[in-house]
C-alpha positions, -999 to +999 in steps of 0.1 A: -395+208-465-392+176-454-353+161-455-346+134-481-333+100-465-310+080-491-323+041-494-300+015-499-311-021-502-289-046-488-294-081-493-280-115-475-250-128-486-250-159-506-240-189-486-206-189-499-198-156-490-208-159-452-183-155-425-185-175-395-189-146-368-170-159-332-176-144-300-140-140-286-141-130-251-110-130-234-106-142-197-091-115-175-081-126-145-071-100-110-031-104-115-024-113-080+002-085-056+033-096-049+037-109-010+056-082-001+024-060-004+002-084+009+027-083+038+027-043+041-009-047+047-011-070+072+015-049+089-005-018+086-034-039+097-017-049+129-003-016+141-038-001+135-050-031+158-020-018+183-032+017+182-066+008+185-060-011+223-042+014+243-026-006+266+001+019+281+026-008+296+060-008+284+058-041+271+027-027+246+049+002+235+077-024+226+055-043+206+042-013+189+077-005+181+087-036+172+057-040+145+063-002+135+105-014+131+088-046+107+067-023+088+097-003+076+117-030+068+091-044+047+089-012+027+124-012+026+119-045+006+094-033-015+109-006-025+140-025-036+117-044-060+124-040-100+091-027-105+090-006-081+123+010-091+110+017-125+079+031-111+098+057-092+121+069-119+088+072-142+072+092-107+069+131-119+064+135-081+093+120-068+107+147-048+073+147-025+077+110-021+108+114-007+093+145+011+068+124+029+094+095+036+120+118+051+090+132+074+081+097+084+115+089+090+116+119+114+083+110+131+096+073+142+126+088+149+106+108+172+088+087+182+115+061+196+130+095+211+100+099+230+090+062+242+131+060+254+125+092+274+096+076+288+113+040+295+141+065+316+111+082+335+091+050+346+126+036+358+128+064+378+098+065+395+098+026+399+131+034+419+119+065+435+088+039+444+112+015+462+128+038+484 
């Protein structure tokens, strides 16, 4: 047996009746970041450049340091921003951001630990070299 389909007869609406139908189309535009991101980035950008050409001289690894020294000061900024204060105390994963910062924290100062030990050994074979 064959299903039964229910007809319904529609017909146009008078002239009077008819709505003017408008296409509405919103323009939605990329909200632009605020320069302390775009700053972050070029940051990032530049010590990935730095890692990239490995020069070894001491005056590379002080400009490394002094880009990696800007970096954190800019996210130091950035995270002083309203927004993204509010953002953090909305985080549900706030301890492991401050994890991962603490751990970064420890890598520079690692880091620094290391390149100083390394500033007192080349000025000691420099001055071994003169003898």
């Amino acid at each position: 047996m064959a299903p039964s389909f229910a007809r319904s007869i529609s017909l146009p609406l008078s002239p009077s009746h008819k709505k003017a139908s408008y296409h509405v189309r919103s323009v939605s535009l990329p909200c632009q970041s605020h320069p302390i991101i775009s700053s972050v980035e070029e940051q990032i950008q530049a010590i990935r450049t730095w890692v990239a050409n490995p020069e070894g001289s001491l005056a590379w690894i002080e400009a490394g340091l002094a880009q990696i020294e800007m970096l954190h000061i800019t996210l130091e900024d950035f995270l002083q921003l309203p927004q993204t204060q509010e953002t953090l105390c909305q985080a549900t994963s706030l301890d492991q951001l401050l994890d991962d910062l603490l751990q970064q924290i420890d890598t520079y100062d690692s880091f620094v630990s290391t390149i100083i030990n390394l500033s007192q050994c080349n000025s000691e074979v420099q001055s071994a070299v003169r003898r």
